[in-house]
Backbone bond lengths (Angstrom), bond angles and torsions (degrees), N, CA, C in turn:
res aa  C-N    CA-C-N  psi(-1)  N-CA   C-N-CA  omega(-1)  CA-C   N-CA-C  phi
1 X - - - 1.457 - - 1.526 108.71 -
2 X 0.997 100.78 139.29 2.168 103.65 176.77 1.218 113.76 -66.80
3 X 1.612 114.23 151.27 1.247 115.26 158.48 1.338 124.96 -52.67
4 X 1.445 135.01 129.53 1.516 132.41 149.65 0.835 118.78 -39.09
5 X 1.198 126.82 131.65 2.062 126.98 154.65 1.606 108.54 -70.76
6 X 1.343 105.73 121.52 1.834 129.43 -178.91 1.169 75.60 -90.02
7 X 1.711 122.62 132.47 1.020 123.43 152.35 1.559 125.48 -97.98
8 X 1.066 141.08 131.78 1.264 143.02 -168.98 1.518 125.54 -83.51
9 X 1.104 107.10 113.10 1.779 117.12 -177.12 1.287 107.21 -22.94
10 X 1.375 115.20 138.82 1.798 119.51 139.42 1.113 114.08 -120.80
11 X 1.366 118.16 48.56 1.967 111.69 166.57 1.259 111.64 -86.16
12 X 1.108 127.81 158.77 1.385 148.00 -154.99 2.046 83.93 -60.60
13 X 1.367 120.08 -63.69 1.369 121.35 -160.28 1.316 125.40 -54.20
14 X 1.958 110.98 -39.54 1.315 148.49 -174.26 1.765 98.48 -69.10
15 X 1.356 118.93 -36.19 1.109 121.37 -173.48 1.775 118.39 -89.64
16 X 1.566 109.48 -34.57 1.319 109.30 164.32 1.575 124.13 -89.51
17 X 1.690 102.79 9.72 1.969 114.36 -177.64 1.270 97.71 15.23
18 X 1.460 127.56 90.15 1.136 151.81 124.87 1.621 114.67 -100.77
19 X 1.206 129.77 -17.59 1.320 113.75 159.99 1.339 124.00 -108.41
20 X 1.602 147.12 118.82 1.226 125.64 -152.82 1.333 104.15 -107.99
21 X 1.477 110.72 -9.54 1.749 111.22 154.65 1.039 107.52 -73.42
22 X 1.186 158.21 -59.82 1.318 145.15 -99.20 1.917 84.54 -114.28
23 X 1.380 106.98 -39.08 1.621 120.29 177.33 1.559 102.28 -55.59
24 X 1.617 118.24 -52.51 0.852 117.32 -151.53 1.963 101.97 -79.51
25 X 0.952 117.65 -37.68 1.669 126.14 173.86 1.778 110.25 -56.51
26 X 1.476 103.37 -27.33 1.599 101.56 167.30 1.394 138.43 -99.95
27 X 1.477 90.26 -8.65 1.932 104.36 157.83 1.410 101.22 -78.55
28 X 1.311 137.33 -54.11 1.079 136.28 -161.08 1.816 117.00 -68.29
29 X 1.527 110.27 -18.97 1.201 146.18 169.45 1.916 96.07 -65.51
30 X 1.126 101.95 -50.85 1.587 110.26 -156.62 1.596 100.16 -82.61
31 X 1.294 117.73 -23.56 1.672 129.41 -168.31 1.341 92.00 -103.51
32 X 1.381 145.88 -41.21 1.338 126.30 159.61 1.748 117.54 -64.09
33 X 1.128 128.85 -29.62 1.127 122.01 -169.31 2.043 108.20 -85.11
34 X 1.487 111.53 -17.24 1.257 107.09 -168.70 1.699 100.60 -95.91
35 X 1.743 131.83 16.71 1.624 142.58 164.96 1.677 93.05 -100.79
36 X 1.086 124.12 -6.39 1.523 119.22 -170.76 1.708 99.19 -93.17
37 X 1.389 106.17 137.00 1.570 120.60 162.14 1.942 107.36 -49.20
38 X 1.199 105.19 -177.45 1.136 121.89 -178.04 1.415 119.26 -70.31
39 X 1.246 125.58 -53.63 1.816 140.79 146.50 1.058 134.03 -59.00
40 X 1.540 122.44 -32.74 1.138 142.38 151.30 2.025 117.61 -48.83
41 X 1.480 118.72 -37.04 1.158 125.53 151.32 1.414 133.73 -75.22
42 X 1.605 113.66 -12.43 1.453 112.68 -178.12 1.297 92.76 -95.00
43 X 1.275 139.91 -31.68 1.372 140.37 -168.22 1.897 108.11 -76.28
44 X 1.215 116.47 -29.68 0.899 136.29 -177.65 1.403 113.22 -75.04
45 X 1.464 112.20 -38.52 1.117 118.30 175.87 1.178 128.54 -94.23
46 X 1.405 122.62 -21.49 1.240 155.76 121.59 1.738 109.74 -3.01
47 X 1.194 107.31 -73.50 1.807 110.46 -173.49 1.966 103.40 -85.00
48 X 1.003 109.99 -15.85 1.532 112.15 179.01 1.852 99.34 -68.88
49 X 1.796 94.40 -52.78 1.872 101.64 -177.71 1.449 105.00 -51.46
50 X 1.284 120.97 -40.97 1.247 139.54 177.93 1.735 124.81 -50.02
51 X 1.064 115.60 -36.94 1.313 132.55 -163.40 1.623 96.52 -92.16
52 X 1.437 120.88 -64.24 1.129 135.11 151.10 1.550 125.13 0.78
53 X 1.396 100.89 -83.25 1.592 116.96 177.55 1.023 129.59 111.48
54 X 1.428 131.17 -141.03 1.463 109.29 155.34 1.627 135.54 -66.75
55 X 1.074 111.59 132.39 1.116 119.46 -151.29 1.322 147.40 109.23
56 X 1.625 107.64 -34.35 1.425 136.11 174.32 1.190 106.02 -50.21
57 X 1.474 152.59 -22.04 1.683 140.50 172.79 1.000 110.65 -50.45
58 X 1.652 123.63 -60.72 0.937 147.06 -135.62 1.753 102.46 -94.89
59 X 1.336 103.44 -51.74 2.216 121.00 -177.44 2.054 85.34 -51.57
60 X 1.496 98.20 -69.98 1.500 104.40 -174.78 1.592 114.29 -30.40
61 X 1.820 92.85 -81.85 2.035 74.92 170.78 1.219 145.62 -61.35
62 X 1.523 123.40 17.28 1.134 128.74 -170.11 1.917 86.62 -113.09
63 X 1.007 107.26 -30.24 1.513 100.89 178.84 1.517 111.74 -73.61
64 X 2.032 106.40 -68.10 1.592 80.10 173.17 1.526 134.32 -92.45
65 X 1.139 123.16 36.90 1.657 116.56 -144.50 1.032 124.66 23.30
66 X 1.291 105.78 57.61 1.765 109.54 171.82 2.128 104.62 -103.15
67 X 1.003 113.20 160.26 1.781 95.56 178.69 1.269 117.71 -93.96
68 X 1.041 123.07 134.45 1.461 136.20 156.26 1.818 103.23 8.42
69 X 1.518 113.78 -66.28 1.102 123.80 -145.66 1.918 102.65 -91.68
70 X 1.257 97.63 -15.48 1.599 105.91 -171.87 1.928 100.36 -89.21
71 X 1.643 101.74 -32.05 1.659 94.06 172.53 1.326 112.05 -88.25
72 X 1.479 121.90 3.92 1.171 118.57 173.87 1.742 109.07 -89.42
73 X 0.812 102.46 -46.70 2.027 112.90 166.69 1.613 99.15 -41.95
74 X 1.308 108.45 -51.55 1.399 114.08 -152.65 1.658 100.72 -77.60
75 X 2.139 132.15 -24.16 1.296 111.34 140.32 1.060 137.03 -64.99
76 X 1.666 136.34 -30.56 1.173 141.76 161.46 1.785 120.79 -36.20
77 X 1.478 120.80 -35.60 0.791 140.07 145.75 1.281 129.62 -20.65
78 X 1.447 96.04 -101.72 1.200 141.22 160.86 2.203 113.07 -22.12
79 X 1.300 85.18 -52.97 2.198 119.36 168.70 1.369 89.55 -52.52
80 X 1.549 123.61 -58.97 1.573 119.15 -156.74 1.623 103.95 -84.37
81 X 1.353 133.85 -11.01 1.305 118.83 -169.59 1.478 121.05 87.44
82 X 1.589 85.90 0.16 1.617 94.70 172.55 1.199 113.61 82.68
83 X 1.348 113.53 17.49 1.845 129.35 -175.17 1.200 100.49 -59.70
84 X 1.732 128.08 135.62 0.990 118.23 175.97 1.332 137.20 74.21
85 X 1.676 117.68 17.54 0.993 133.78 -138.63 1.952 89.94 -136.08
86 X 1.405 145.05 105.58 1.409 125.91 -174.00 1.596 113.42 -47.56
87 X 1.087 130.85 149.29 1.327 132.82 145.35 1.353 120.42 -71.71
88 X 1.422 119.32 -60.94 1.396 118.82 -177.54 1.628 133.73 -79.25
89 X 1.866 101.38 4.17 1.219 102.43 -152.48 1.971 78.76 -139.21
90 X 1.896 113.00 152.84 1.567 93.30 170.50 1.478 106.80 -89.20
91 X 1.698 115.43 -10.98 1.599 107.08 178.43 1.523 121.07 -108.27
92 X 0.688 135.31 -176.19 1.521 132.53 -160.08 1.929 85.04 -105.79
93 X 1.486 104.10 151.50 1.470 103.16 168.45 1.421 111.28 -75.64
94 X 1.593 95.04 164.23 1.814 110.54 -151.96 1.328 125.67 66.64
95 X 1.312 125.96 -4.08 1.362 135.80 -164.67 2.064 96.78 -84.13
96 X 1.628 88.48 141.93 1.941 86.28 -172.05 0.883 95.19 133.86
97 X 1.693 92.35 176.90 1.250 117.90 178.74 1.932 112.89 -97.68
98 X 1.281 134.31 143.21 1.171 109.80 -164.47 1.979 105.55 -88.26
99 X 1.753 97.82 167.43 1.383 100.39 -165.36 1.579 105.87 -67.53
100 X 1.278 104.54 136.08 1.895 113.60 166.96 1.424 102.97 -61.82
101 X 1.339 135.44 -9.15 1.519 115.12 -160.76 2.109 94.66 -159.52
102 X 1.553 117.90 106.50 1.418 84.87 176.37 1.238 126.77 -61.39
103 X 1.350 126.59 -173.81 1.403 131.83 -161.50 2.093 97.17 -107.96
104 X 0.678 115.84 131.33 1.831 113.58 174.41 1.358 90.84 -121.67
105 X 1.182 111.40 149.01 1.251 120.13 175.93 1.771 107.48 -134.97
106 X 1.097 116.44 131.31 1.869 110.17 -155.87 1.164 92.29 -131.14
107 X 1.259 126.35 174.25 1.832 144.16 -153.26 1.246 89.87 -129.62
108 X 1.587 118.87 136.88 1.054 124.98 133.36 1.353 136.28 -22.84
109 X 1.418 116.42 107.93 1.768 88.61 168.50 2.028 93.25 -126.72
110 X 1.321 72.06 140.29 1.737 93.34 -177.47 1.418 109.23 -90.40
């Protein structure tokens, strides 16, 4: 299996490492969030922006490079209970790109 990309902070603090906790809670932020699916990270990032407060959109995407607009989906979400949201699947069905070629599927004949 490949390595994940850890993505590396750009918050104001992470960048002048004067705090080596505060660095260290947002790598560790960044190494849990890069084993997470695609929704599984907006949601994640989502209740972190959340916890935060004002301001938290913005601290968040600068921590994981996630966008503004993808942790904002990811409270809207998050608001609904996740209604509508697959369980077993990370995209909703129909979601994609459509097939270049349909699929036929034919019977054996012996």
């Amino acid at each position: 299996m490949p390595q994940a990309t850890i993505h590396a902070c750009e918050c104001a603090v992470c960048q002048a490492q004067k705090v080596p906790e505060t660095m260290r809670t947002h790598h560790l932020m960044n190494v849990f969030i890069s084993r997470l699916d695609e929704q599984e990270r907006r949601w994640y990032a989502a209740l972190e922006a959340t916890k935060v407060g004002h301001g938290g959109l913005e601290l968040i995407a600068q921590i994981t490079g996630l966008h503004v607009n993808t942790i904002r989906r990811g409270q809207a979400e998050l608001s609904d209970d996740l209604a509508g949201r697959p369980q077993e699947r990370v995209r909703v069905e129909g979601g994609g790109r459509p097939a270049l070629e349909k699929k036929v599927l034919s019977s054996k004949q012996s």
